[in-house]
CHARMM-style PDB file with segment names, atoms N, HN, CA, C and O in Angstrom:
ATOM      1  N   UNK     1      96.712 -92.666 -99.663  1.00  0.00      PROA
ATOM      2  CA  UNK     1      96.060 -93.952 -99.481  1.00  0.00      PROA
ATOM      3  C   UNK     1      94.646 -93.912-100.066  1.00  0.00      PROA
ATOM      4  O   UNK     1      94.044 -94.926-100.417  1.00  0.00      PROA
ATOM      5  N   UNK     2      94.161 -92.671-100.145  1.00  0.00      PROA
ATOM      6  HN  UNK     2      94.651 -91.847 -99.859  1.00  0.00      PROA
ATOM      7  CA  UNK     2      92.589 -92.731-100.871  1.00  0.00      PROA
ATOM      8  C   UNK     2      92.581 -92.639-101.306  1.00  0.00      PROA
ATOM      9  O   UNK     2      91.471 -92.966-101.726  1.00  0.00      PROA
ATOM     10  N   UNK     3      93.603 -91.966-102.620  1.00  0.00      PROA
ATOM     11  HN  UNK     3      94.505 -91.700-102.278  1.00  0.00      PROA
ATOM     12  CA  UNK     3      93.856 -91.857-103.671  1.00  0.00      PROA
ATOM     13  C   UNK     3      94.514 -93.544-104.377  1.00  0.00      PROA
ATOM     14  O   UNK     3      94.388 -93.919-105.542  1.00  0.00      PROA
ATOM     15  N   UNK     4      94.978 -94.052-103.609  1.00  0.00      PROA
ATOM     16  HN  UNK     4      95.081 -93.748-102.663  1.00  0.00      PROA
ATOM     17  CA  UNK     4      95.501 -95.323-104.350  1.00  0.00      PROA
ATOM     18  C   UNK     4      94.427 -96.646-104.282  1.00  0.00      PROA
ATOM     19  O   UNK     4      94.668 -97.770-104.720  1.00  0.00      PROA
ATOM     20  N   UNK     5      92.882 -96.094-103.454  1.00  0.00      PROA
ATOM     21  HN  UNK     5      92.686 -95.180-103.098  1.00  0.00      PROA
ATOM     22  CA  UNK     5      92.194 -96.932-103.456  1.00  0.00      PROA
ATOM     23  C   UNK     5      92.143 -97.870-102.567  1.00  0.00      PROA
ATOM     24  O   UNK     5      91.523 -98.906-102.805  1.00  0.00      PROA
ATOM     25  N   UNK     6      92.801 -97.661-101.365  1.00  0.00      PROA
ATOM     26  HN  UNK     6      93.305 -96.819-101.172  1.00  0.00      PROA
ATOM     27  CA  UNK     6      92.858 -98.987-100.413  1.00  0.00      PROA
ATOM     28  C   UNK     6      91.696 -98.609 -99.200  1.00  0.00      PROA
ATOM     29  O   UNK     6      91.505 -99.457 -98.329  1.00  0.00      PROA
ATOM     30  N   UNK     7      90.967 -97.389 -99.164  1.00  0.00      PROA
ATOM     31  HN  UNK     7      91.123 -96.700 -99.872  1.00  0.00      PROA
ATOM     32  CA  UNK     7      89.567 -97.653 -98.504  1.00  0.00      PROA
ATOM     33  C   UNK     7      89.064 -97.148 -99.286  1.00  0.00      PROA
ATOM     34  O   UNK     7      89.308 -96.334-100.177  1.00  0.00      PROA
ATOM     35  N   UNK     8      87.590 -98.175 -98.565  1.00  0.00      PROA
ATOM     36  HN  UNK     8      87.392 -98.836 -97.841  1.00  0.00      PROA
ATOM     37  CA  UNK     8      86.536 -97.938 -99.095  1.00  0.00      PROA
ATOM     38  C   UNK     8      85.657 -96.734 -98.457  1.00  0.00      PROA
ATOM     39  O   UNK     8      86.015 -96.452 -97.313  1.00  0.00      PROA
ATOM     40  N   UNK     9      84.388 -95.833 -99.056  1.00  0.00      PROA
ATOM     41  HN  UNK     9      84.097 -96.063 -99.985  1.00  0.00      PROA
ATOM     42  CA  UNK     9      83.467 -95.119 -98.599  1.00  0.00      PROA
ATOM     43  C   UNK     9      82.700 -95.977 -98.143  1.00  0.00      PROA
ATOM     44  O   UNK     9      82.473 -97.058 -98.687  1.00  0.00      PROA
ATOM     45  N   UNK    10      82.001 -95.408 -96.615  1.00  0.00      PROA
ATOM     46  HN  UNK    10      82.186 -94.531 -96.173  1.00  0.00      PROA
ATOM     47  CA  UNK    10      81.265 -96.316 -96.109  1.00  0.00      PROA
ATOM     48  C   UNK    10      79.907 -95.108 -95.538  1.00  0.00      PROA
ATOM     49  O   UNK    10      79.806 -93.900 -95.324  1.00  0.00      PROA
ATOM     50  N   UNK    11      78.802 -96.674 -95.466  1.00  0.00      PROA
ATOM     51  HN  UNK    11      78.884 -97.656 -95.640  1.00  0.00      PROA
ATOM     52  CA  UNK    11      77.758 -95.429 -94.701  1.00  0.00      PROA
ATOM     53  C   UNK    11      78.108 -95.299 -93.510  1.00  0.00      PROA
ATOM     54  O   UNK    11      78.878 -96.106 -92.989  1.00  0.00      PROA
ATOM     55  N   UNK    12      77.570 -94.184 -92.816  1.00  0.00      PROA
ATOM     56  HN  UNK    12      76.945 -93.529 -93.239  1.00  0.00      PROA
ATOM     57  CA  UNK    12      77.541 -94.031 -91.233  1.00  0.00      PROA
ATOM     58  C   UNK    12      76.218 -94.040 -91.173  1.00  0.00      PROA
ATOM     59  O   UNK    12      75.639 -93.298 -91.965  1.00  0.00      PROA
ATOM     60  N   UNK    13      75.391 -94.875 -90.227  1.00  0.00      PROA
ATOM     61  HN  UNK    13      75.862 -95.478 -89.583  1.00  0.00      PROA
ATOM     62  CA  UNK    13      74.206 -94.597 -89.205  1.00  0.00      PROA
ATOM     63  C   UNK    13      73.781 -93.113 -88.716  1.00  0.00      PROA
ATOM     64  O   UNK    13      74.420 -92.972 -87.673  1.00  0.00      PROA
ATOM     65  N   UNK    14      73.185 -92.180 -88.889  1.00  0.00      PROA
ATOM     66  HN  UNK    14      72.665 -92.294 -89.735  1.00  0.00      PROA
ATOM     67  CA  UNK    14      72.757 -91.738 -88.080  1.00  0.00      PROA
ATOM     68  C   UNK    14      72.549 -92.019 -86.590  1.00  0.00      PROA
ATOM     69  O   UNK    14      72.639 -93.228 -86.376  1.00  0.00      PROA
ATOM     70  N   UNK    15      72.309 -91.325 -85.530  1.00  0.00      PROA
ATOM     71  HN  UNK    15      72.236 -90.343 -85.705  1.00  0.00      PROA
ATOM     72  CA  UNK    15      72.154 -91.637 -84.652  1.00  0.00      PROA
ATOM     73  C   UNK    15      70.890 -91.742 -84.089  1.00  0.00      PROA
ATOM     74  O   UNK    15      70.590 -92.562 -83.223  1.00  0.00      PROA
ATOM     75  N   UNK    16      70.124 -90.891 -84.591  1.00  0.00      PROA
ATOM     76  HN  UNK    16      70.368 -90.224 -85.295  1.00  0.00      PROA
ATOM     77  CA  UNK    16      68.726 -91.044 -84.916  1.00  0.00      PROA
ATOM     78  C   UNK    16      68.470 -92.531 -85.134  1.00  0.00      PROA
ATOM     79  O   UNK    16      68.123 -93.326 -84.261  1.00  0.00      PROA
ATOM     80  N   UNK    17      68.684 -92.788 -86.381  1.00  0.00      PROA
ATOM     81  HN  UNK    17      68.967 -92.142 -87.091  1.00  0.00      PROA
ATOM     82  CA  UNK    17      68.755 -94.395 -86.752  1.00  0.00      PROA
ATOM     83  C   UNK    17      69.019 -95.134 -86.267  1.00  0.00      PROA
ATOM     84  O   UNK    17      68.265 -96.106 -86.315  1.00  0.00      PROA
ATOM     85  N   UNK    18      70.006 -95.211 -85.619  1.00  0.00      PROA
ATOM     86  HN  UNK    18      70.619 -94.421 -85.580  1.00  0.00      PROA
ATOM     87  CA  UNK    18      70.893 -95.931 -84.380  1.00  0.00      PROA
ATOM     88  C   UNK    18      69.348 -96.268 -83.346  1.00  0.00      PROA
ATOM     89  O   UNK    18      68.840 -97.378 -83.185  1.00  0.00      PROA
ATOM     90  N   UNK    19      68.795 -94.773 -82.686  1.00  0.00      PROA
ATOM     91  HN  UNK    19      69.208 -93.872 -82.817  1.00  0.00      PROA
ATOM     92  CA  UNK    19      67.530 -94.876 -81.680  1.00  0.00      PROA
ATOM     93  C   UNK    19      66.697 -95.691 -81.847  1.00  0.00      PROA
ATOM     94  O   UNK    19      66.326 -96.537 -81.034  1.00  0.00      PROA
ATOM     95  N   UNK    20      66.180 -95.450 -83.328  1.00  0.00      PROA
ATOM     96  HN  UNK    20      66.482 -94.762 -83.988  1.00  0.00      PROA
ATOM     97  CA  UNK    20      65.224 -95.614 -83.658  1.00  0.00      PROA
ATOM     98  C   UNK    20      65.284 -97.470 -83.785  1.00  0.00      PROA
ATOM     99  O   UNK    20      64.352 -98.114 -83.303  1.00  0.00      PROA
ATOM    100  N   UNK    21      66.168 -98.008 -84.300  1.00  0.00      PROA
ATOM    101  HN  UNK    21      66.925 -97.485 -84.691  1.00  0.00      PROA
ATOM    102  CA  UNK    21      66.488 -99.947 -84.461  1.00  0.00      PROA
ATOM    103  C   UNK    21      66.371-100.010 -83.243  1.00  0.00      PROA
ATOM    104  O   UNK    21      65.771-100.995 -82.813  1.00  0.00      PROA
ATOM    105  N   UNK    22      66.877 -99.028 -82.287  1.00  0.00      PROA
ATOM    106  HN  UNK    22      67.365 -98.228 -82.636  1.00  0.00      PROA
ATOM    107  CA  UNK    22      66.991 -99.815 -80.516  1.00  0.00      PROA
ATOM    108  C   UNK    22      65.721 -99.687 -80.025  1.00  0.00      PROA
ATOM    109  O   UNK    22      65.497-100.342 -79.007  1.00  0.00      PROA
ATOM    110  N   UNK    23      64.554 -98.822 -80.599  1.00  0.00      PROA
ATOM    111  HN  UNK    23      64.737 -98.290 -81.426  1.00  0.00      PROA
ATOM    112  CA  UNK    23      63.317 -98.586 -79.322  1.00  0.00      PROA
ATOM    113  C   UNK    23      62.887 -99.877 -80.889  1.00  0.00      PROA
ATOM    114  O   UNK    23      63.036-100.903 -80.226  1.00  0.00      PROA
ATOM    115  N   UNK    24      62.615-100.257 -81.915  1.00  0.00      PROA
ATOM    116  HN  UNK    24      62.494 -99.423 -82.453  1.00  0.00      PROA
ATOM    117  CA  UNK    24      62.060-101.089 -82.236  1.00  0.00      PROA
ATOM    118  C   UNK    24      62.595-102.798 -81.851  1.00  0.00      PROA
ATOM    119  O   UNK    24      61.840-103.769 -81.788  1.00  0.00      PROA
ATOM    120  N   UNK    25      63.542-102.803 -81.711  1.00  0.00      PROA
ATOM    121  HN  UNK    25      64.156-102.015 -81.763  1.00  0.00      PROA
ATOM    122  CA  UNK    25      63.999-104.151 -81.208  1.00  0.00      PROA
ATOM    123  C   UNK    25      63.636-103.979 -79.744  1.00  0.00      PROA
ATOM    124  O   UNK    25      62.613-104.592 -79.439  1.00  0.00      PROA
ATOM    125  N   UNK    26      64.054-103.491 -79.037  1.00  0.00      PROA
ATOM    126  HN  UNK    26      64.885-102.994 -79.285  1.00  0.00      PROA
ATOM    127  CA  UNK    26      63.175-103.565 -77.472  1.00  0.00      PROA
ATOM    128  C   UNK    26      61.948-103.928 -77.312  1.00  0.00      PROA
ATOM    129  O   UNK    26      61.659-104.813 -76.507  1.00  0.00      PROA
ATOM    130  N   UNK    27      60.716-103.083 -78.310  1.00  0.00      PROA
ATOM    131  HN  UNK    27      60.950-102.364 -78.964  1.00  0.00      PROA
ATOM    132  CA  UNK    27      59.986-103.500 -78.663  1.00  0.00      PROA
ATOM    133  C   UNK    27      59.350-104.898 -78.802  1.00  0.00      PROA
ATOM    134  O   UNK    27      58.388-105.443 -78.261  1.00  0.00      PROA
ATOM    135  N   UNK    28      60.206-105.252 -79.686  1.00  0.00      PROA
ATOM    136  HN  UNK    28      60.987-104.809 -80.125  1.00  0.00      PROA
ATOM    137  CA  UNK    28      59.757-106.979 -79.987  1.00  0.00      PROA
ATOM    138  C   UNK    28      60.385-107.847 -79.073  1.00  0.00      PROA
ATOM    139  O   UNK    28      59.818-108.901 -78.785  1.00  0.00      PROA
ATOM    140  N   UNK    29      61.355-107.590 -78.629  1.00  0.00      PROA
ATOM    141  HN  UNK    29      61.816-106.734 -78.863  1.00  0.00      PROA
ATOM    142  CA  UNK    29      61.986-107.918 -77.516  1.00  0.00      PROA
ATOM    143  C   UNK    29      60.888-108.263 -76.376  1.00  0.00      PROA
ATOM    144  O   UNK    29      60.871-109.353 -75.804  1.00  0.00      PROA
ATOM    145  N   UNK    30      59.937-107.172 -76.098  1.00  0.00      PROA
ATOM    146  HN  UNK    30      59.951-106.287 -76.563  1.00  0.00      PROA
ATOM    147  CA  UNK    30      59.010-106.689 -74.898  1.00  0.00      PROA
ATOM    148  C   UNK    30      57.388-107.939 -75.115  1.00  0.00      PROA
ATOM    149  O   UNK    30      56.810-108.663 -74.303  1.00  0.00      PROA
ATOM    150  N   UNK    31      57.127-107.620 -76.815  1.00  0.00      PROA
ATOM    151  HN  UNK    31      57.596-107.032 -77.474  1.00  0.00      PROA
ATOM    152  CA  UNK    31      56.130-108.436 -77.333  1.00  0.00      PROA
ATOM    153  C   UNK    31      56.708-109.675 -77.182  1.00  0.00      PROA
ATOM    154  O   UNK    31      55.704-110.385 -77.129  1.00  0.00      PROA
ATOM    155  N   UNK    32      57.540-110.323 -77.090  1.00  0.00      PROA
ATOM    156  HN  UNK    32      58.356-109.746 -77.133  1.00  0.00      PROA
ATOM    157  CA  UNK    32      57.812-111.760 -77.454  1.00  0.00      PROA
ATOM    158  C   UNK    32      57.941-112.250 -75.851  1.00  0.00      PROA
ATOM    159  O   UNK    32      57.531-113.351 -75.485  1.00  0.00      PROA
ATOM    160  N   UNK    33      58.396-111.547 -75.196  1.00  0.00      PROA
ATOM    161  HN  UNK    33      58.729-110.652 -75.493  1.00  0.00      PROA
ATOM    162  CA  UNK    33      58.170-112.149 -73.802  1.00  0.00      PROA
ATOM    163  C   UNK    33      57.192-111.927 -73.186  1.00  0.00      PROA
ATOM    164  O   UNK    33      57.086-112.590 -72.154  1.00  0.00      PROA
ATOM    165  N   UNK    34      55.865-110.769 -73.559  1.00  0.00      PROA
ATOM    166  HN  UNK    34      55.951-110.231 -74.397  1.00  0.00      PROA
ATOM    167  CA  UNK    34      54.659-111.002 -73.207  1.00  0.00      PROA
ATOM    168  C   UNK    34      54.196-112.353 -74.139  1.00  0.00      PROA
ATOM    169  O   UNK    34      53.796-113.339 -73.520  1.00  0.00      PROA
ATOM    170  N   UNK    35      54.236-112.386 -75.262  1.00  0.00      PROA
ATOM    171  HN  UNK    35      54.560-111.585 -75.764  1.00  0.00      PROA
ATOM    172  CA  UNK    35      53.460-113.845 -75.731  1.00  0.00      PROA
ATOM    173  C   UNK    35      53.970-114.835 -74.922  1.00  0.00      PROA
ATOM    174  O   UNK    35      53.068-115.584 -74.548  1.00  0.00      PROA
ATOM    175  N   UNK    36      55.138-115.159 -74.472  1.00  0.00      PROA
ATOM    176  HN  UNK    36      55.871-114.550 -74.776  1.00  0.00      PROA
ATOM    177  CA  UNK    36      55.846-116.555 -73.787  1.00  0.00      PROA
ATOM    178  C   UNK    36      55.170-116.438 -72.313  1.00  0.00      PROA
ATOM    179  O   UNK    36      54.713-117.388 -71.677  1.00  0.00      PROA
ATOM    180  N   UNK    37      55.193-115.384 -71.993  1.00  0.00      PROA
ATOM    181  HN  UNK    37      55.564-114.613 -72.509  1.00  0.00      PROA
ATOM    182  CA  UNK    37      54.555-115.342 -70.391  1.00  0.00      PROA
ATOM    183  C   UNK    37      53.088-116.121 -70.350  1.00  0.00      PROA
ATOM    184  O   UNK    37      52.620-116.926 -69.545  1.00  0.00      PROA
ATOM    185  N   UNK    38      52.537-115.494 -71.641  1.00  0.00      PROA
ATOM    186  HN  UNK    38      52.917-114.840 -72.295  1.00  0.00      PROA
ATOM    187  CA  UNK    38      50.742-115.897 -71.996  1.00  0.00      PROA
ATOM    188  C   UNK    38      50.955-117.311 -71.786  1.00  0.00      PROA
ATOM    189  O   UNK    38      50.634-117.896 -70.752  1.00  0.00      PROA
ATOM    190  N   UNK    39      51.541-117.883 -72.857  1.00  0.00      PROA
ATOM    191  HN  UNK    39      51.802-117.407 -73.697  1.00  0.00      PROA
ATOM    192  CA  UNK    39      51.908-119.275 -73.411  1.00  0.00      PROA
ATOM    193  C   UNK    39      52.220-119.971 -72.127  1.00  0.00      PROA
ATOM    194  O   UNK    39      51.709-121.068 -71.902  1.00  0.00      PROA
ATOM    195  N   UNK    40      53.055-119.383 -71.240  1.00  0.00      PROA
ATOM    196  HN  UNK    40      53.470-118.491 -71.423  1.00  0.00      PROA
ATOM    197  CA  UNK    40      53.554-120.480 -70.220  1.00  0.00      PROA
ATOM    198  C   UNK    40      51.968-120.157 -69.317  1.00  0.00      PROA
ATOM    199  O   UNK    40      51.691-121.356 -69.266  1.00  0.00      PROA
ATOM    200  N   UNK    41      51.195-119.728 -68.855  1.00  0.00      PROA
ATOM    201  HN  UNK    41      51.420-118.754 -68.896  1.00  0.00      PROA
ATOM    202  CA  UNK    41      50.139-119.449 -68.094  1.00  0.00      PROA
ATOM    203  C   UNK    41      48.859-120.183 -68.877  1.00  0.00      PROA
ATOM    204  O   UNK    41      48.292-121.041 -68.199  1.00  0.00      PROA
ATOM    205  N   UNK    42      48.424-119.994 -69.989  1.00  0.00      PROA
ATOM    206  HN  UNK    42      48.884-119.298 -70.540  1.00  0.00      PROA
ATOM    207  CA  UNK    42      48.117-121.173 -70.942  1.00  0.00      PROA
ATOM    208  C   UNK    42      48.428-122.555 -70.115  1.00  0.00      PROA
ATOM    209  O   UNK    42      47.767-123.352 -69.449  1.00  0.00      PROA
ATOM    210  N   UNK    43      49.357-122.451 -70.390  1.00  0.00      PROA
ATOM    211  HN  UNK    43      49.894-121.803 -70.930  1.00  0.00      PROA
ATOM    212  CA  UNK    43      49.907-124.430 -70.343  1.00  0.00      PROA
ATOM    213  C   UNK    43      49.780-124.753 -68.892  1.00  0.00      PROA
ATOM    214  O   UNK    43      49.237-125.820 -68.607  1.00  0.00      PROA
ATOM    215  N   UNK    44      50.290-123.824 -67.749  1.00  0.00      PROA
ATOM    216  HN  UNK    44      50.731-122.957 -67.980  1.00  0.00      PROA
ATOM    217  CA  UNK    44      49.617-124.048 -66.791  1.00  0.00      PROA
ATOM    218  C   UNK    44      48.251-124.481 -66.439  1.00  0.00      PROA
ATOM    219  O   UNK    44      47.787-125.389 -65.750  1.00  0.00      PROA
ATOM    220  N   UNK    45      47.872-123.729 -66.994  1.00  0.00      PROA
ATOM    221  HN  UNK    45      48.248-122.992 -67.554  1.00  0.00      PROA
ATOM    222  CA  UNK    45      45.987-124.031 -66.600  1.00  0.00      PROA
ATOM    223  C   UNK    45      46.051-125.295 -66.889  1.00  0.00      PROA
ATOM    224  O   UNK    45      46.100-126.243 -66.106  1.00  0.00      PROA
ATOM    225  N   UNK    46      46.049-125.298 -68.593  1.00  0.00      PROA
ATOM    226  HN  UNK    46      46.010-124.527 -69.229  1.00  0.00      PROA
ATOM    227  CA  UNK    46      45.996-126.378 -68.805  1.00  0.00      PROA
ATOM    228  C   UNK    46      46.522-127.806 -68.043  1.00  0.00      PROA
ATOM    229  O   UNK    46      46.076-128.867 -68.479  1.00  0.00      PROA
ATOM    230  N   UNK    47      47.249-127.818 -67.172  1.00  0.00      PROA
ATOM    231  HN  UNK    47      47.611-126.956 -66.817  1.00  0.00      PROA
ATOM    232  CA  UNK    47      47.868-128.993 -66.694  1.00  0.00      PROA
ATOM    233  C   UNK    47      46.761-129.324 -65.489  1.00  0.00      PROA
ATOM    234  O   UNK    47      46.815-130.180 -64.606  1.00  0.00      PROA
ATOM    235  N   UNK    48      45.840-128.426 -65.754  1.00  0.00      PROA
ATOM    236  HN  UNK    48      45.797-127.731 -66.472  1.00  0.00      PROA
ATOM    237  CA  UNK    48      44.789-128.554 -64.636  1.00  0.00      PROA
ATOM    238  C   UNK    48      43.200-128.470 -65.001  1.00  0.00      PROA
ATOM    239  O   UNK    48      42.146-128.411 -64.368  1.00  0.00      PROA
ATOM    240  N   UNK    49      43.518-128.491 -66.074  1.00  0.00      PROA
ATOM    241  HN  UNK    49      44.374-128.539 -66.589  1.00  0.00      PROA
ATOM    242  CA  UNK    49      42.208-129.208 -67.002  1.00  0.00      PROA
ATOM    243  C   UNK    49      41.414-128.015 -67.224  1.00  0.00      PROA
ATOM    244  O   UNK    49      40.201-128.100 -67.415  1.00  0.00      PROA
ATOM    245  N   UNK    50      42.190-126.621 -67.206  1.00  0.00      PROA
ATOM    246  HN  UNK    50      43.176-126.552 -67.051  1.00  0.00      PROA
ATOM    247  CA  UNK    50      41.521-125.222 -67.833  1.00  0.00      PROA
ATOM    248  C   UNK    50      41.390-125.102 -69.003  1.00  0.00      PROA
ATOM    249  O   UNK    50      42.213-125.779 -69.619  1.00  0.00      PROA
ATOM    250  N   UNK    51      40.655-124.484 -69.680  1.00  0.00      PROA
ATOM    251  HN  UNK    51      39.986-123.934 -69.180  1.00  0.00      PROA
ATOM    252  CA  UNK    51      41.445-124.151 -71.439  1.00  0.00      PROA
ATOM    253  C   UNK    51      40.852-122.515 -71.559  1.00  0.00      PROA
ATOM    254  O   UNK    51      39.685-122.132 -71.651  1.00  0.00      PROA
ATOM    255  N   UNK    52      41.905-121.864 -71.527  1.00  0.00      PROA
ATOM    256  HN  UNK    52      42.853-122.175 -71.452  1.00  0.00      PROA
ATOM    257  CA  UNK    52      41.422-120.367 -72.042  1.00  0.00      PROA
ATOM    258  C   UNK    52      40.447-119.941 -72.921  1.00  0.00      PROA
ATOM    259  O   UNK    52      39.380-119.356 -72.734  1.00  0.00      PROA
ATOM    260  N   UNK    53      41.233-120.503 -74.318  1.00  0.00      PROA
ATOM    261  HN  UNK    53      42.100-120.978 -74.470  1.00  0.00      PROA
ATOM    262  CA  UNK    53      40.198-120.509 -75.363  1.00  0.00      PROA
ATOM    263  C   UNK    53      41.075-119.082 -76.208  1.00  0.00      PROA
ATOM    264  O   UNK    53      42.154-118.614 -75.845  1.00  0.00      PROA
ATOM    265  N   UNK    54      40.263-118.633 -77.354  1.00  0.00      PROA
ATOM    266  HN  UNK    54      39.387-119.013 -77.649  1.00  0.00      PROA
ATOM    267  CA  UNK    54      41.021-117.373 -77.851  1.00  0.00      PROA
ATOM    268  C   UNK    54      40.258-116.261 -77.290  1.00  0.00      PROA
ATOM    269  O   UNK    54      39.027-116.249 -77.247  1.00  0.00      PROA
ATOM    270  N   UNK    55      41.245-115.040 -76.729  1.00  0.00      PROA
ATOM    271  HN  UNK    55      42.244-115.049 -76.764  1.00  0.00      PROA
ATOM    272  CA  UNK    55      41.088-114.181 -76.592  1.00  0.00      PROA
ATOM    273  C   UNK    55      41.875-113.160 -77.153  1.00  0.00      PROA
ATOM    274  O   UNK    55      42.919-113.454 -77.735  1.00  0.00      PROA
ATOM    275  N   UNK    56      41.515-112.048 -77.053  1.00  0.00      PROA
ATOM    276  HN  UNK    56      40.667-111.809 -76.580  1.00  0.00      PROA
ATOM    277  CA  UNK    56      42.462-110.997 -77.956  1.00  0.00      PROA
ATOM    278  C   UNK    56      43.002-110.199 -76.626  1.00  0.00      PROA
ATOM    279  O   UNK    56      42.491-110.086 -75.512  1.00  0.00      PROA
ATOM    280  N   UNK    57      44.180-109.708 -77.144  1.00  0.00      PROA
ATOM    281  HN  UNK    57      44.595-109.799 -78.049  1.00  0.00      PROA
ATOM    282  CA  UNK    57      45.191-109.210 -76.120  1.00  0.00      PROA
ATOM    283  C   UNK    57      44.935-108.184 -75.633  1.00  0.00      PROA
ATOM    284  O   UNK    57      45.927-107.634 -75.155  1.00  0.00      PROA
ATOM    285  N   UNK    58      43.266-107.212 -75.446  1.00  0.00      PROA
ATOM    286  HN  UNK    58      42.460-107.659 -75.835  1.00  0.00      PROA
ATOM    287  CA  UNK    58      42.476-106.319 -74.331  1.00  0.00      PROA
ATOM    288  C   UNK    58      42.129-107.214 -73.666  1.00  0.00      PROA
ATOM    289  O   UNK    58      42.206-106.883 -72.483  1.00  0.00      PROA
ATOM    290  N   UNK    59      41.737-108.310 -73.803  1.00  0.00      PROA
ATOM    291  HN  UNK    59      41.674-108.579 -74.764  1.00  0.00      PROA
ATOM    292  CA  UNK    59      40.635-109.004 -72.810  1.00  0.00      PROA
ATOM    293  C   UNK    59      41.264-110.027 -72.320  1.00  0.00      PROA
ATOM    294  O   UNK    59      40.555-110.657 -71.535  1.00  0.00      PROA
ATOM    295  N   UNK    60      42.290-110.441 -72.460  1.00  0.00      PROA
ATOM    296  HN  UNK    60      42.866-109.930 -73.098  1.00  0.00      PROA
ATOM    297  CA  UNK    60      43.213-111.657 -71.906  1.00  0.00      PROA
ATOM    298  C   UNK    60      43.195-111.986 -70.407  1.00  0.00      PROA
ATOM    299  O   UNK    60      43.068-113.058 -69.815  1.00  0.00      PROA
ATOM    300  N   UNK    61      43.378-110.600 -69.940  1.00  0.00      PROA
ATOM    301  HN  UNK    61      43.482-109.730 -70.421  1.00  0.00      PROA
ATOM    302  CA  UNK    61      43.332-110.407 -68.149  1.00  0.00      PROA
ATOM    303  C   UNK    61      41.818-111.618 -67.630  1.00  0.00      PROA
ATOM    304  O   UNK    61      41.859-112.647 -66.955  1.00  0.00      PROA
ATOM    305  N   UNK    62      40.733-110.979 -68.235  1.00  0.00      PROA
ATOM    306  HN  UNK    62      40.700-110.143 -68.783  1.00  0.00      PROA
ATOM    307  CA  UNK    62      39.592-111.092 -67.618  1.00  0.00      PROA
ATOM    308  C   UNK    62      39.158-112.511 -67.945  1.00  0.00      PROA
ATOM    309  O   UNK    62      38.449-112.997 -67.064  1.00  0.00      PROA
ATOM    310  N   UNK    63      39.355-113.152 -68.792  1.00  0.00      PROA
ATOM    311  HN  UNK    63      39.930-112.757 -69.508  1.00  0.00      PROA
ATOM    312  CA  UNK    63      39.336-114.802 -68.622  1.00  0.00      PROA
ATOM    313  C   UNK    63      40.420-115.449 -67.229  1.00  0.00      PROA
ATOM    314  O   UNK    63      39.974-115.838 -66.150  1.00  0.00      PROA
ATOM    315  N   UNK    64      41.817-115.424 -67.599  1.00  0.00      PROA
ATOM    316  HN  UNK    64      42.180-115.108 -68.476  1.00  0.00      PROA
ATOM    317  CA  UNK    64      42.526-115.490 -66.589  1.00  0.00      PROA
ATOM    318  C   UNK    64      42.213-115.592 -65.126  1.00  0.00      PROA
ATOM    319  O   UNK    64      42.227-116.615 -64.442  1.00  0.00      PROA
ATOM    320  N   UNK    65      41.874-114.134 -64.688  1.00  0.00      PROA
ATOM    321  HN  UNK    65      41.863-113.303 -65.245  1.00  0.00      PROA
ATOM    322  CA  UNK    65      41.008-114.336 -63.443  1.00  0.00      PROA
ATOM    323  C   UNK    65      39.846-115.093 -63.172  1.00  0.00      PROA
ATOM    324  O   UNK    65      39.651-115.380 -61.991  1.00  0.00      PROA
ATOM    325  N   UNK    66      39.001-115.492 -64.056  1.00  0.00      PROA
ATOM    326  HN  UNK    66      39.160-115.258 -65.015  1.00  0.00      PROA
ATOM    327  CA  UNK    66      37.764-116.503 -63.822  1.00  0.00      PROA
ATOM    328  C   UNK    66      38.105-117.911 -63.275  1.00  0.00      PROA
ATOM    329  O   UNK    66      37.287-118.699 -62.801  1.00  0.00      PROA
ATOM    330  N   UNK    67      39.645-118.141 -63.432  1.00  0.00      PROA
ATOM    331  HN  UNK    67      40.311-117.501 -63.816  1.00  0.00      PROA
ATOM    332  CA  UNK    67      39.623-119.447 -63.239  1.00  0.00      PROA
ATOM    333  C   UNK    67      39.921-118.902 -61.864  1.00  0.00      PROA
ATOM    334  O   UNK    67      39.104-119.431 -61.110  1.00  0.00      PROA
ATOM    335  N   UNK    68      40.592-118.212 -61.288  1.00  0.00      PROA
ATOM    336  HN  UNK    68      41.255-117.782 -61.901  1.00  0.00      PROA
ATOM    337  CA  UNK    68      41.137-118.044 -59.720  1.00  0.00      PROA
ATOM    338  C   UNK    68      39.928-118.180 -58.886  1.00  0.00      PROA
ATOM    339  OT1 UNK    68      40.011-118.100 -57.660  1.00  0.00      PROA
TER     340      UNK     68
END
């Protein structure tokens, strides 16, 4: 049958490789629901006449608490 050409050579993944796509998609996975968490806490305030303003993602905490 491999001789008559009816499969093909294929890659295999490492498994390494395999790890390595899963701790980077978790990853962004992890970042994208910290930004949505921000975003929904954002819009909160806001519905109460807060405005954060920009902060960078060390110092995010410490505005946050000012309004409490």
């Amino acid at each position: 049958m491999m001789r008559a050409g009816l499969f093909k050579t294929v890659h295999v993944k490492t498994l390494m490789a395999q790890e390595q796509r899963m701790l980077l998609t978790s990853r962004k996975l992890l970042q994208r629901k910290v930004l949505d968490i921000e975003s929904g806490m954002r819009g909160t305030l806001r519905t109460f006449g807060l405005k954060v303003g920009v902060v960078s993602a060390r110092i995010y905490e410490a505005p946050i608490r000012e309004f409490g």
